[in-house]
Each structure stands twice: as C-alpha cells, then as structure tokens.
C-alpha positions in Angstrom: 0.0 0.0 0.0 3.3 2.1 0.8 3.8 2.5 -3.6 0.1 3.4 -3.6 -0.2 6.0 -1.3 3.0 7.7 -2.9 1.6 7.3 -6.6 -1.9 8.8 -5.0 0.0 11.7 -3.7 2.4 11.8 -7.2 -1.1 12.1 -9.6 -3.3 13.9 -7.2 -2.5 17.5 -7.9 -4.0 16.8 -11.7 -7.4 16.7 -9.8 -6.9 20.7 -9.3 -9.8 21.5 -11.9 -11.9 19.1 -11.2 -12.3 19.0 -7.8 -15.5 21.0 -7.3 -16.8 18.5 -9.6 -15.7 15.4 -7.7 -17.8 17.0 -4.5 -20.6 17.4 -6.5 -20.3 13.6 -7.3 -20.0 13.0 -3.8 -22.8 14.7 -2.7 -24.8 13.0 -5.5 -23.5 9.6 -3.8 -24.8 10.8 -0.2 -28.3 11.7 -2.0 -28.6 8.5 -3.8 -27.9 6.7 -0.7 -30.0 8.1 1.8 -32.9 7.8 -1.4 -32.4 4.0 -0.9 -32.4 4.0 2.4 -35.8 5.7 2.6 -36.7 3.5 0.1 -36.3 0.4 2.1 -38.0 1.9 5.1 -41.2 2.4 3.2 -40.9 -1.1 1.9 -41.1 -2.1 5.5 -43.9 0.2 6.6 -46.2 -1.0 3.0 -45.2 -4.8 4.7 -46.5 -4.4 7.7 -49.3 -2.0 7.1 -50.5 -2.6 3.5 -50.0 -6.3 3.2 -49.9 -7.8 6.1 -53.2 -5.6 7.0 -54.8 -6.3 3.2 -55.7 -2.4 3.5 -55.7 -0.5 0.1 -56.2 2.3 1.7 -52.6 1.9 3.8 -51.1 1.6 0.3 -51.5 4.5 -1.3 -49.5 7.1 0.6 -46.0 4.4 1.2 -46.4 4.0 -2.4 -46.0 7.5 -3.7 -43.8 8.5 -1.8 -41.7 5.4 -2.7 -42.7 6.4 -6.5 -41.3 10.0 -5.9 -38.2 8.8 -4.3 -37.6 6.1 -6.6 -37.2 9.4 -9.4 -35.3 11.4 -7.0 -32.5 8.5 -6.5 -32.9 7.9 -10.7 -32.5 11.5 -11.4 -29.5 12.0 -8.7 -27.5 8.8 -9.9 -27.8 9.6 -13.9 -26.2 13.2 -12.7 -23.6 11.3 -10.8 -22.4 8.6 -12.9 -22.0 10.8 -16.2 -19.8 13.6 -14.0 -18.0 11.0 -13.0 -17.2 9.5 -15.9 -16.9 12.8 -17.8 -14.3 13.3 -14.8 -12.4 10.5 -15.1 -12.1 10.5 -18.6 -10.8 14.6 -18.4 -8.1 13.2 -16.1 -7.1 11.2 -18.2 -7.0 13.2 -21.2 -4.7 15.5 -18.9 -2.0 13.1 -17.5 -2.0 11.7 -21.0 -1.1 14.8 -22.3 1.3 15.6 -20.0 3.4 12.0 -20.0 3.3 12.7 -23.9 4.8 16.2 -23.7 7.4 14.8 -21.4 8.4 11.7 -23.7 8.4 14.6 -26.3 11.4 15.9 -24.5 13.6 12.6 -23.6 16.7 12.3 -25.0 17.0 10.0 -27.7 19.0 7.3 -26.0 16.0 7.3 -23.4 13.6 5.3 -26.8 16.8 2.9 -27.5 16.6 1.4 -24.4 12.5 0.9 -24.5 10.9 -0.8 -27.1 8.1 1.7 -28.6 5.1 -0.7 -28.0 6.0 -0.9 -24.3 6.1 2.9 -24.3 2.6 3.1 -26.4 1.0 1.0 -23.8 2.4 3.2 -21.1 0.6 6.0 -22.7 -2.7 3.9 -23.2 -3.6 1.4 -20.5 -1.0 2.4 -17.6 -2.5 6.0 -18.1 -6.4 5.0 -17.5 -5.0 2.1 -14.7 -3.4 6.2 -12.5 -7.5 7.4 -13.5 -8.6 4.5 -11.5 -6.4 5.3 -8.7 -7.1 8.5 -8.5 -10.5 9.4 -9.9 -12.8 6.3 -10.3 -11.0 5.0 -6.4 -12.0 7.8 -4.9 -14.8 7.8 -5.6 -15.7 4.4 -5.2 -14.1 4.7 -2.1 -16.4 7.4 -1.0 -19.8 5.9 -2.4 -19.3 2.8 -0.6 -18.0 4.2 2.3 -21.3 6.7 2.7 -23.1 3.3 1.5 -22.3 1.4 4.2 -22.4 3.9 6.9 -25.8 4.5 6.4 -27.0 1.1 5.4 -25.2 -0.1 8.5 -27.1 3.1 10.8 -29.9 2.1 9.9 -29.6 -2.2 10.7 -28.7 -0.4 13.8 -31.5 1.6 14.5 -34.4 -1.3 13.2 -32.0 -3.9 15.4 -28.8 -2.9 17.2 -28.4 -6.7 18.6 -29.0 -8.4 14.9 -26.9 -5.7 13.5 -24.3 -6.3 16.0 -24.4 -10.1 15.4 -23.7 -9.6 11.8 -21.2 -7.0 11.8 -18.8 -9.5 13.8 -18.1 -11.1 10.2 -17.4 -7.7 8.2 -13.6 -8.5 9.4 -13.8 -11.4 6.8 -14.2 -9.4 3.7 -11.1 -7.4 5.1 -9.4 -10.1 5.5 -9.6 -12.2 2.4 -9.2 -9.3 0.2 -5.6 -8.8 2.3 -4.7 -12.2 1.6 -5.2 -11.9 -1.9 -3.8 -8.6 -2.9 0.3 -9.2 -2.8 -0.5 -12.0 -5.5 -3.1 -9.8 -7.4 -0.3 -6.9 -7.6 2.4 -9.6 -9.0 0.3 -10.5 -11.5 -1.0 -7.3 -12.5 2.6 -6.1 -12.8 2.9 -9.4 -15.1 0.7 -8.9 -17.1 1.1 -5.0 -18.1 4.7 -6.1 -18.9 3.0 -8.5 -21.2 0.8 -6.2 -22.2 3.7 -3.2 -23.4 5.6 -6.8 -25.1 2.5 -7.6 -27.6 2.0 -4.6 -28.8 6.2 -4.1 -29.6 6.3 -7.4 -30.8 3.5 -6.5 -33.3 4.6 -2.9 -33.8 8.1 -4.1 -34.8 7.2 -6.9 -37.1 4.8 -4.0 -38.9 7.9 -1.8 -39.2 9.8 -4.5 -40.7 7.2 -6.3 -43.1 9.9 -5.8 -45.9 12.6 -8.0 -44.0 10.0 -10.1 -43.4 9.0 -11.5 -45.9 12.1 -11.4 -47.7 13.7 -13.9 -45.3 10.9 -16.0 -44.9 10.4 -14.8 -41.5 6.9 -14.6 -40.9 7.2 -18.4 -38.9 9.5 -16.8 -36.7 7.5 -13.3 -36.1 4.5 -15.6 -35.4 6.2 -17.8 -33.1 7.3 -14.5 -31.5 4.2 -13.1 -30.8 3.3 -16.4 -29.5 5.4 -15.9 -26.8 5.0 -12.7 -25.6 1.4 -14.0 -25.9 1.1 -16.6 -23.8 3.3 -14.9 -21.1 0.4 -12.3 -21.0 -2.2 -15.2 -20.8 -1.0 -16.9 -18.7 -0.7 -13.5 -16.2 -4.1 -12.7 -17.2 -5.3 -16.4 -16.0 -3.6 -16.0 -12.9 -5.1 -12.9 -12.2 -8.7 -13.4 -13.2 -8.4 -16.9 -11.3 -7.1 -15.3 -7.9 -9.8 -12.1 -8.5 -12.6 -15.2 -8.9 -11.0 -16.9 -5.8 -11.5 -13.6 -3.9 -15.1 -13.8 -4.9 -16.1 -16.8 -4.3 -14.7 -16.5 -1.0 -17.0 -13.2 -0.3 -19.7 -14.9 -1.6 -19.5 -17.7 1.4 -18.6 -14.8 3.9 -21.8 -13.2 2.6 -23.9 -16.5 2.9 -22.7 -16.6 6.5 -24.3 -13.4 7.2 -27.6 -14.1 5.4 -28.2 -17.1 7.6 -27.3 -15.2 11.0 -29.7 -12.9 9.9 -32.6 -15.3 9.0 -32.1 -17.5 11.7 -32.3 -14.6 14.3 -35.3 -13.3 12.3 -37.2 -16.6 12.8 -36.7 -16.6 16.7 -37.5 -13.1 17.4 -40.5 -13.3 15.0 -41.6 -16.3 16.9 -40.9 -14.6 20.1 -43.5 -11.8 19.0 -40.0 -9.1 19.0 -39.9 -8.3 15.1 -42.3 -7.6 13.0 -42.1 -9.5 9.0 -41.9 -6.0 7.5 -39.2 -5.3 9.8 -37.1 -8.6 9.0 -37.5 -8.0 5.6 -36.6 -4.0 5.8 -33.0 -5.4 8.0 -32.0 -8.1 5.6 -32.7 -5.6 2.6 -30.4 -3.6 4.6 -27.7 -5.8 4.7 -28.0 -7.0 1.3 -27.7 -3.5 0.5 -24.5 -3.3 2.5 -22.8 -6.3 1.9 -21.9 -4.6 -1.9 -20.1 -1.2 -0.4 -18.6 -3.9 2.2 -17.4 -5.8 -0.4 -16.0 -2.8 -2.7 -14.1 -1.8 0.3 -12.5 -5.0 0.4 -12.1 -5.2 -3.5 -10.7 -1.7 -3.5 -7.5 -3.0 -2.3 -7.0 -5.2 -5.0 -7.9 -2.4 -7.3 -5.3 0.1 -5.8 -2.7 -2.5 -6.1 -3.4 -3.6 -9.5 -3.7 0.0 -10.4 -0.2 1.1 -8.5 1.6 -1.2 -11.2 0.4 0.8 -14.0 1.3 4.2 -11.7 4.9 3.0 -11.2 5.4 2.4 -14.8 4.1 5.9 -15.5 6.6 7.3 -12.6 9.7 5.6 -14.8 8.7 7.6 -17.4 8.3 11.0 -15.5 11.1 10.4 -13.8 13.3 10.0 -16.9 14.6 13.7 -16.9 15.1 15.6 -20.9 18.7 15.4 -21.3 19.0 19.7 -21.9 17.0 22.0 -20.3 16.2 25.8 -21.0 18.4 28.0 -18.9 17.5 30.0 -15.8 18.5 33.4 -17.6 18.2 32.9 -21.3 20.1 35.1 -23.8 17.7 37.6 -25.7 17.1 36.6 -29.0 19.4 38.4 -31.9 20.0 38.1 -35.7 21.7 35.4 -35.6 24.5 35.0 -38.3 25.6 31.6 -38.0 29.0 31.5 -37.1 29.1 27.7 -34.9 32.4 27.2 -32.6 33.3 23.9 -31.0 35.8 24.3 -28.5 37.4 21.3 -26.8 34.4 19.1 -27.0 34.5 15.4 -25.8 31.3 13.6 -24.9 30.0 10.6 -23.8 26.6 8.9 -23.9 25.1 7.5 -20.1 26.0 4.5 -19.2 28.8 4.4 -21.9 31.9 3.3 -20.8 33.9 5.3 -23.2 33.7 8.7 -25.0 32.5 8.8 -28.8 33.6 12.5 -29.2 37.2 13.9 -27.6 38.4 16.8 -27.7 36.5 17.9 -31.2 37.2 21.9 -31.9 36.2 23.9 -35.3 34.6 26.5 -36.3 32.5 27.6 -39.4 31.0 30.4 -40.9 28.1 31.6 -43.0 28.8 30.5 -46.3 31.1 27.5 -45.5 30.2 23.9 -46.3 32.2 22.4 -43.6 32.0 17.9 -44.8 32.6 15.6 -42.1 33.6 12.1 -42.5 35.3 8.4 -41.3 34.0 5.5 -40.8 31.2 4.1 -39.3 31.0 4.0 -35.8 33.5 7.8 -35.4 30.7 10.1 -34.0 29.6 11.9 -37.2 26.5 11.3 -36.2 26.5 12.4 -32.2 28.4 15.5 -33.6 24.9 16.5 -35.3 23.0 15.6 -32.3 25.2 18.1 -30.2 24.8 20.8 -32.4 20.8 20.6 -32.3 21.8 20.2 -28.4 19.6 16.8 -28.5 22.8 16.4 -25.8 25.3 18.7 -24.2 28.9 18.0 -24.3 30.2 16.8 -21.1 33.8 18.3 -21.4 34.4 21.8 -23.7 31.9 24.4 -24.9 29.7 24.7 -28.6 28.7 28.5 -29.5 26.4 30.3 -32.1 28.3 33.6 -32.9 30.1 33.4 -29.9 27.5 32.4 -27.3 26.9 28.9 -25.8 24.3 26.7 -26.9 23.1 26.0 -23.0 22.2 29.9 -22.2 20.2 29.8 -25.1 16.1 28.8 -25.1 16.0 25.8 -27.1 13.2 26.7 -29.4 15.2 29.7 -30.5 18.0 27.6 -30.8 16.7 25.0 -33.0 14.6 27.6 -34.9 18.1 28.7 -36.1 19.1 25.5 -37.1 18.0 23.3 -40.2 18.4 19.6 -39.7 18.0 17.4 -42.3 18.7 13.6 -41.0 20.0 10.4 -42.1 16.5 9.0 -41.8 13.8 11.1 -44.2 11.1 11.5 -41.7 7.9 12.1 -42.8 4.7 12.7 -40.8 1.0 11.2 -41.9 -0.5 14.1 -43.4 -0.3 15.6 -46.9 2.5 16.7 -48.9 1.7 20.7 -48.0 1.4 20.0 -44.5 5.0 18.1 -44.4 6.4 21.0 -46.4 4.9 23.5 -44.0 5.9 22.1 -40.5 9.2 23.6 -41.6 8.1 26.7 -40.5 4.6 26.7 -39.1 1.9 29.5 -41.1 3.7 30.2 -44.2 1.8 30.5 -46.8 1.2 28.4 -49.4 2.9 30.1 -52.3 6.1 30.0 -49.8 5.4 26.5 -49.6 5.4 25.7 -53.4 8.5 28.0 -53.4 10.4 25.9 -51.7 8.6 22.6 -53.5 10.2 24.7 -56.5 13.7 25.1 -55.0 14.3 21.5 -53.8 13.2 20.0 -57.1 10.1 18.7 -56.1 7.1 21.0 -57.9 7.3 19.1 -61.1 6.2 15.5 -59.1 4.1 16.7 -56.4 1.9 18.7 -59.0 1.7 15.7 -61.5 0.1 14.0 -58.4 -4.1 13.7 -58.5 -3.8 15.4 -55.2 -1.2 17.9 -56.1 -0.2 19.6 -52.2 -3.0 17.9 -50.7 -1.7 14.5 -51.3 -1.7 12.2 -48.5 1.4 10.4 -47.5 2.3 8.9 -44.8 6.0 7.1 -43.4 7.3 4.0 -45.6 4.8 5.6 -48.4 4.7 3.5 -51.8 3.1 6.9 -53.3 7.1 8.2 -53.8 10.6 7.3 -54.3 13.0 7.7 -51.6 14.8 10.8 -53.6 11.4 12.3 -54.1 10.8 12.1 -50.2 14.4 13.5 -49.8 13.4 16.2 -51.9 10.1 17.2 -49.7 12.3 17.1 -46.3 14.7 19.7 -48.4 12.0 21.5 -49.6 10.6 21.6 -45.6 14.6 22.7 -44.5 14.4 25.2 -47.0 11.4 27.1 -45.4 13.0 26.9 -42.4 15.2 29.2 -44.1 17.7 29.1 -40.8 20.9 30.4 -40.7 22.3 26.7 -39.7 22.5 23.5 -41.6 23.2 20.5 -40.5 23.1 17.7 -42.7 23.5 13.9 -42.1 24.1 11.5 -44.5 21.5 13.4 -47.2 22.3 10.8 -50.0 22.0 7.5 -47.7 20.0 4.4 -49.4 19.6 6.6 -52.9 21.3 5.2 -56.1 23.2 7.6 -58.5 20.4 9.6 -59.8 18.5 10.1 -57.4 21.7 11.5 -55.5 22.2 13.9 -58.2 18.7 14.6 -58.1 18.8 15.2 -54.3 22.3 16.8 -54.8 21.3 20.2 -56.8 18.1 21.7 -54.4 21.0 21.0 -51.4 23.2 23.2 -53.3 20.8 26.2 -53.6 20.1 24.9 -49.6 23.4 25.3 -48.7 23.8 28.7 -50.9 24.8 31.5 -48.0 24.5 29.5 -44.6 26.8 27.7 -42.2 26.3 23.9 -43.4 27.6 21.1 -41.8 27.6 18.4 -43.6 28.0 14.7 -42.5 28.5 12.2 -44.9 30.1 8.7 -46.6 29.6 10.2 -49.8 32.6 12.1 -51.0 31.6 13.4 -54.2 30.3 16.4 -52.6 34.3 17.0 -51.0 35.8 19.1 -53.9 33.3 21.8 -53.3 33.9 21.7 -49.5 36.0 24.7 -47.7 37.2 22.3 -45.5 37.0 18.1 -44.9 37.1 17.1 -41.4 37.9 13.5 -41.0 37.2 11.7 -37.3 37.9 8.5 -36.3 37.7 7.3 -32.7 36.1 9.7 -31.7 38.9 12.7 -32.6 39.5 15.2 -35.4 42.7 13.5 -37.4 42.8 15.5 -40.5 41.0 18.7 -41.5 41.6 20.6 -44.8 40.4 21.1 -48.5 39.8 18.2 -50.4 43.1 18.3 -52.7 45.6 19.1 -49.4 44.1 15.9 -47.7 44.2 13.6 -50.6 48.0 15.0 -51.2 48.9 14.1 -47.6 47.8 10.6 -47.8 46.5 9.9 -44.4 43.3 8.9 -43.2 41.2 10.8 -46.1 43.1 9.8 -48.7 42.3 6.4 -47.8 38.6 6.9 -47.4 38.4 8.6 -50.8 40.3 6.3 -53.0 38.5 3.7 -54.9 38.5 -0.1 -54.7 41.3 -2.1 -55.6 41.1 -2.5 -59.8 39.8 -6.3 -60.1 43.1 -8.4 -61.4 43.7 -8.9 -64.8 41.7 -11.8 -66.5 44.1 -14.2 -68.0 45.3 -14.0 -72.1 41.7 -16.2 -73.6 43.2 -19.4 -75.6 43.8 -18.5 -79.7 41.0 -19.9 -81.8 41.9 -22.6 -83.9 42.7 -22.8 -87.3 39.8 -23.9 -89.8 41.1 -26.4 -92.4 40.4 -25.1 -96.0 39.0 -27.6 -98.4 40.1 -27.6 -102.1 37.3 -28.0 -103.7 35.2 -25.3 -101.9 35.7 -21.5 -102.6 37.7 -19.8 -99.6 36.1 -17.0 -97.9 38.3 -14.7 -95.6 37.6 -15.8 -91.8 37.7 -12.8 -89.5 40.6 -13.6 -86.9 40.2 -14.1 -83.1 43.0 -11.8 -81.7 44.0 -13.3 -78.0 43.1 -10.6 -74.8 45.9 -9.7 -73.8 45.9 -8.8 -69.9 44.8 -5.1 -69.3 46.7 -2.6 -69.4 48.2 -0.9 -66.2 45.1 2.1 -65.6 46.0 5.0 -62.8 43.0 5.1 -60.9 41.4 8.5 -61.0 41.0 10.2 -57.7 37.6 12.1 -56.5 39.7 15.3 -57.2 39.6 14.9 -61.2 36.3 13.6 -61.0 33.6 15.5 -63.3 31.5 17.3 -60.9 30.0 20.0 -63.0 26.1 18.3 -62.4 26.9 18.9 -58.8 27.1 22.9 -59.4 24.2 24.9 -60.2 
C-alpha cells in the first residue's frame, strides 16, 4: 500500500480542476444513498401496514412516496455517474497529455533502451490504470464508504443486537481481500509487462514487413508473438483466477451473514419481538450493505493492481530531458551563424567510453564544412550536439560566440536546419509536411520551396497535387522524391544553420544527383555542416574534417588531404582494380578444303591482360552536375 499511497500523492495535484466537480459527485452519492435507504423503510412500513393488514387504503400514501423517491434517487445517480465519468475520462486526457509532452522531450537514447510498444501501452492502459487510482477509487471509495455507513445506521437503529451479530463477520471481507492482494499486484505487474511486449512485438514486425517476408520470417515473427502472448495469458489467468477466488470466497462470507440474519429473524419473530416487515426491511439492509462492504475490500486489489500501471508511469516522468532551458536565457538576436566547438569530448550515459574527444572547429556563413570516417567515429552524435539533442560533457559549442546551453531551445533549433540520415515524414499531406518547416507560411512560400528542392514538377503531376496524402514508408514516392520534400521543408525553415546527415543515404546515382542540386541552392549562404560517406560532394567543400575514434585527425580542403595521404586519402580512393583476366586461348585454325571457294575468316585476336590504368581520384572527377 506504501507504492500506492506515494503514486496517490504523485497524480493527485491533476485533480486541481476538477475537484469542485468530484464534491458534486459526492454529494450525489450521499443523496442517492440516503434515497435507498428511505426507500427500504417504506418497503417495511407497506409490509406491515399494507400487506400484512390487506388495507388499500394503507397503500397508497408508502407507495407514492416510494414512487417520488424512486425518481429522485434515478435523477441524482444519472447526474452522478456521467460527471464521474466525464471526470475520469478529463483526467485522463490531462495526465495523457502531460506523460506525452514529457516523452516529447527525452533524449534520444532514453527510446533505444525501450521498445516503442512498451512505451505506447504506457501512454494507453498504464495512463487510465493512475485514473482509477485517483478518480474512479476515490470515488468508489467514498460511495461505498457513505453506503455502508448509512445502510449499517440504519440495521442499527431497526435492530442494534441483529446488527451487531452480523457485523462481527465484516472483518472477513477485510481479510480475504488482504490475503489476496500481494499476489493480485504480481500478477498485474505481469501482465502489463506483457501487455507493453505484444503490442512491440506487433509494432516491430509491422515496421519490418519488408525484411519479413524477404527472409521468410513470418514463422518466426509468429512464433514471436506467440510468446510474448502466452506470457500475457498466462498473467491474465492468474489474475482473473485469484480475482474469482477472492469472490467466491466473499460470496461464502456473505452466505454466513444471510443465515445469521434469517435464523435470528425466525426466533425473534416467533418470540413476538420483530415484526415480518421489519425482517425483511434489515436483511434488505444488509443485502444492501454487503456490496459497499465488499468494494471496500475489492478496492485493495484495485489500488494495487492499479499502483503497477502508476509506477510504470513514474519511470517515465522520472526519466529527466537530457538539456533543459536555462535560468536566464540570452535575448534573442539576428543570428549569423557562425558555430564554434571548443574542446568538446562527450560521452553517452552509461557508456563506458567517450564517442567525441576533444573535437574543436569552427565555421561560418557561407562555408560547407564535410565531415567524415568510418562508421561508428561520431559523425553522427556531432549532429545531435549541435541541435543540443545532448550537451557535451567536457568543452563548450557556440552560435556567434554564445553557448548553446544559455540559449532557449526553441530559439536555438529555430536557427538551425536539420535534415537527418533517416527522411522523416509525418502522416499528413505533402503541404502540411512541407509546412511544418516553418509553421503559417503561406502556401505560395510553400510551393516555393517545392520549386527550389526540385520537387514541384512531381508533387503537381500528383491527382492530389499539395493535398496528397502520405504517410511514413509511403509507396506513393521514391525515396529521392521524399528526400526532396524534407529539403524542400529545411528550405522554409530558411535558418541560418544547416546540419546535414548523411542526405544521399540508401539513394542510387540519380536520385543523389537529383537530391544533390536543391541541397546546393540549400546550402547557398548558410553555415552547413555536412556529415556524410559520400565524397563526391568534397571538392566543393571549404574544408574536410575526418574523425575517427572519436577525434578530429585531418582537416583541410579536399586536394591538401588527398595530397597528404592519411586517413582521407584512404577513405576517398577507390577499390582495388579487379586483377587482370588471363590472355583467352587463340581460336583454332579452320582447315580449308580444295574444292570449296575460300572466304576470308575474320581472326580471333588473343586478350591480352589489361593494361596498367591509374585510378582517377575524387579530385579529377567530373563534378559539373553537382554545381548549379
């Protein structure tokens, strides 16, 4: 109960709004109750005076008002029950906002270590499991705590010694729902485990449909899901078998009672002490109270299954963004976009090494600064710094001479264009992907840019035009032709910063020529960082930075590095020339018969091996359809 009470107190304070409403729901409880329990009186009074008497007469007046507060308790609990639920379902539309705008903000190492189903069914079930902590317990809790103080008054006052007699067992109910709850709670944290597994299980082999099917693994993804399946039934058997358990248990608990009361009944009746009408009025009271009774005791069990889905919630709030806004931010400027690194090194949590060591450059507006080395150097976490998806933890980054942490991060990344390895595209239409580059331009800015990136032409010979749909891993286009949009969405952006990673990944030689023009008239003007495999871009680079473990080796033009040798030069030269075939047999010599005219036979000249070829470097390479 100890993790219950803290995630009560944790989600609490998102009641703020709607707590005048939750009295109100209260006080529709307390109506609705004391309704019933006039209700039951008067079904004692018509017993005694209307039928035991056989007097019409004695009918009448129990009956109405019985009638009238029949419509009083119907009117009172349609009022409740939709503010509650119109309650409940407002709190969670508010902590479901809020979790999201805070998983908006985690760093993106925080979504490599949990599988995105796991995270979806945090924001889906785990979410409405806090409402009925918070919302629908409390007030449950209430309802059948006013339910049974009243239903239990009033045994009291028809009978205090029955009453008493059968209130010596409402221990019971306490007590088996203790017993069961520990076990309830294990398998409630079992099964929303399960639960987050399915749905990643499913959302990955979606995601992957391609692989799929090419390696005939749809056995495998079946036999996956199987799994994480039957891990979830089996927690879900468990938990429905101890919940029945619990039941049946109450339901013997409750028998108990029921027979103490009619066996009492039949003496005092006998005994000339109790009328019928009043032995029917007390055991209507205590079938009435034996529910709220029971709630109580089932309450516990909800609370615990529900603190499962509140911890999980917690581990997500309590995952912290990995930059923060500063206390005093710098006023906003013109910003020119002169970036500085300075020292930097930097190192992932939990890492045991650092990917980035003392990294420092600078660049200008105007510059095409090309990074590159192999896989695995830090290209990439370089571009993540810059955006400040991290800070460094050693050495300083600035933009025209101020650091990136005194800065407010939406003016920060307002002034910087990323364009990642991945093309990301959101499910919407080709205008609205355009325009989330800068949000309210117009649409003639946005077929501007369409025009600039290369992509009128193909959007406009679309039925839809702009106002096609598309949506991520879209058939409707080619990859270049979603590079080009993304382009086309950095170009409204029209910030003074560009980062780009990897632009020409997973596209074959046109459409990286294609793709390679619009980032030309992109670049045109503004600091661009480029991070990339693909060298062919490196002639027109000010300068080529080269990083390997994590350090700066080489920086210069393209021509100084290759003339050095060194790392670049061995990045940017070509594979080794396939060796020569061997010299083909000669073909043989047709005999010539006498007696048959002789035609000339065209000679098969031997191959002789290929000739020695100097390989020609990235430097001579014909890059005029790169230039615009």
């Amino acid at each position: 109960m100890r993790e219950a009470r803290t995630a009560f107190r944790r989600f609490w304070p998102l009641t703020r709004g709607d707590r005048r409403w939750l009295a109100l729901i209260v006080a529709c409880v307390v109506v609705a109750v004391l309704a019933e329990t006039v209700a039951i009186l008067l079904f004692a009074e018509l017993t005694d005076h209307a039928l035991a008497a056989g007097s019409p007469s004695a009918f009448w007046g129990p009956a109405g008002a019985w009638l009238g507060v029949a419509v009083l308790a119907a009117l009172v609990g349609y009022l409740g029950n939709s503010l509650a639920t119109w309650t409940a379902e407002r709190f969670v539309l508010r902590l479901r906002a809020g979790v999201f705008r805070h998983v908006q903000d985690l760093p993106p190492h925080f979504f490599q270590r949990h599988r995105r189903g796991d995270l979806v069914e945090r924001l889906t079930g785990d979410v409405e499991s806090v409402e009925r902590l918070v919302v629908s317990g409390v007030v449950g809790a209430l309802s059948a705590g006013f339910s049974a103080v009243f239903y239990a008054a009033a045994a009291f006052w028809l009978r205090w010694d029955l009453a008493l007699a059968t209130v010596v067992l409402a221990p019971l109910f306490l007590l088996a729902a203790r017993r069961f709850s520990g076990r309830i709670q294990q398998a409630a944290r079992d099964e929303r485990t399960a639960d987050g597994a399915i749905t990643s299980v499913v959302e990955e082999s979606l995601g992957n449909i391609v692989l799929t099917q090419a390696y005939n693994r749809q056995r495998d993804e079946a036999a996956r899901l199987d799994r994480e399946a039957r891990a979830w039934m089996r927690a879900s058997v468990r938990g429905a078998r101890l919940s029945e358990r619990y039941e049946q248990s109450v339901e013997i608990v409750e028998t108990l009672c029921v027979l103490a009361v009619i066996g009492l009944g039949v003496w005092e009746i006998s005994a000339g002490r109790m009328t019928l009408g009043q032995l029917l009025a007390f055991a209507a009271f205590l079938g009435y109270l034996h529910p709220p009774v029971r709630s109580l005791g089932a309450l516990g069990l909800t609370v615990t299954a529900a603190s499962e889905g509140a911890r999980r919630i917690g581990e997500v709030l309590d995952a912290g963004p990995a930059v923060t806004d500063p206390a005093r931010p710098v006023a906003p400027w013109p910003v020119r976009g002169r970036l500085g690194l300075h020292d930097v090194s930097f190192r992932y949590p939990g890492s045991p090494r650092a990917c980035l060591r003392g990294v420092t450059l600078t660049a200008g507006p105007g510059e095409l600064i090309l990074v590159t080395g192999p896989s695995g150097a830090g290209k990439s976490t370089l571009a993540g710094l810059l955006t400040r998806f991290h800070d460094p933890c050693a050495g300083a980054i600035t933009l025209d001479g101020v650091p990136l942490p005194d800065l407010p991060l939406r003016f920060l990344r307002e002034q910087i264009a990323l364009l990642p390895q991945q093309t990301l595209i959101l499910n919407g239409t080709i205008r609205e992907n355009i325009g989330c580059g800068r949000p309210g331009a117009t649409d003639t800015e946005i077929e501007r840019a369409a025009r600039d990136a290369g992509a009128h032409d193909f959007v406009t010979a679309l039925p839809g035009g702009y106002d096609t749909p598309i949506a991520p891993g879209t058939a409707a286009l080619s990859g270049g032709q979603l590079q080009r949009i993304a382009i086309a969405r950095a170009m409204l952006r029209g910030a003074p910063v560009l980062v780009l990673d990897e632009p020409t990944a997973g596209l074959d030689a046109v459409a990286a020529r294609q793709v390679v023009r619009p980032l030309r008239r992109l670049m045109a003007g503004r600091t661009t960082i480029m991070i990339t495999h693909d060298l062919s871009l490196a002639p027109d680079a000010d300068r080529v930075l080269v990083v390997e473990h994590g350090r700066l080796v080489e920086s210069g033009t393209h021509e100084e590095l290759l003339a050095r040798g060194g790392a670049y030069a061995r990045l940017a030269s070509p594979l080794p020339r396939a060796a020569a075939a061997p010299p083909a047999p000669t073909a043989p010599t047709l005999p010539v018969s006498p007696t048959l005219p002789v035609f000339p036979v065209f000679p098969v000249f031997p191959v002789s091996p290929a000739p020695s070829v100097t390989p020609v470097s990235p430097a001579h390479e014909d890059t005029s359809i790169l230039r615009w």
